[in-house]
N, C-alpha and C positions, 0 to 999 in steps of 0.2 A: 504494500500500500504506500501512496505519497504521504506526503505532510497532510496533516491534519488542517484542512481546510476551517476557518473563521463559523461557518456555518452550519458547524457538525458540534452536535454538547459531546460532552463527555461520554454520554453513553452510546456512541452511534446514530443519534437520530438529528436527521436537519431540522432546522433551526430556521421554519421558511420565511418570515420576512426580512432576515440574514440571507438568504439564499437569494432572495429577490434581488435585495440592494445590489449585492454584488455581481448577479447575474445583468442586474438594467446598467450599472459603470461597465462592463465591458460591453457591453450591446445597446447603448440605448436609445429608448423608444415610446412610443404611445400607445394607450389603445382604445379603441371606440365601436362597441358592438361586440364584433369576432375578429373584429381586423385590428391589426397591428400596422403601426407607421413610425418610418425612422425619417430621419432626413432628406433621404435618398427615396420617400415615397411610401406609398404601401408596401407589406412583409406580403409578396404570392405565395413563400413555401414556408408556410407552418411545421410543415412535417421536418424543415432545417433545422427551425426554433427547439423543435421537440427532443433530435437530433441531439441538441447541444445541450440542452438540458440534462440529457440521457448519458452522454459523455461526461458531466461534471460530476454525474452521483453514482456512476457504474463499477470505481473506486471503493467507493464507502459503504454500500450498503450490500446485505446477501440476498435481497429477494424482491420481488414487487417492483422492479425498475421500470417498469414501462405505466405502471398505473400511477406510480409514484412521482416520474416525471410528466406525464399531461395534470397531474394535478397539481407538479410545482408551476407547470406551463400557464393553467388559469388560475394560481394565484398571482403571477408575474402578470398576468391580466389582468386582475384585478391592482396591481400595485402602481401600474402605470395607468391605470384609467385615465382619460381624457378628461381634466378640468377645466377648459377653455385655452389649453397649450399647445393644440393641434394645429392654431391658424402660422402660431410660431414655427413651425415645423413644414406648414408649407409657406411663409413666406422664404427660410432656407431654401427651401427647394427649388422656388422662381428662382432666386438669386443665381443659384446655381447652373440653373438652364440659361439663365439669360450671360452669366459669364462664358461657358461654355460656346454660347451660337453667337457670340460679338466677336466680329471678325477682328483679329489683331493685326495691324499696323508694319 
């Protein structure tokens, strides 16, 4: 096993809005509905998200991995809910397309 990850107690069990925080700083994102948005737009493959999920607790735990990450998945849904930070996220995103398609000099 790796080091003992921030988000695991003592006894082997995560520690899910620890898991969240840490999971949205290396990923982060919004969400509204079922859909997930980064800056780069809507998330189309969930089953990535789920993926990566799966990958961070496949380590630490001996069983239930697949139920255990679609439920850290919608709590990480629930963590990022959308409270009126979405518009910030696509004003990024214009920004971004519009630097991208301005032709440089």
């Amino acid at each position: 096993m790796s080091e003992t990850p921030e988000w695991l107690d003592d006894k082997g069990k995560i520690i899910e809005h620890k898991y969240c925080r840490c999971f949205l700083e290396k990923q982060p994102m919004l969400s509204k509905g079922e859909d997930f948005f980064t800056t780069e737009g809507i998330v189309t493959d969930k089953d990535r998200l789920l993926r990566d999920v799966f990958d961070d607790i496949k380590e630490h735990l001996t069983g239930g991995l697949v139920t255990k990450a679609k439920n850290l998945l919608e709590a990480i849904r629930m963590e990022c809910y959308d409270r009126g930070e979405l518009e910030m996220y696509y004003a990024a995103l214009r920004a971004k397309i519009v630097h991208l398609t301005t032709p440089r000099r």
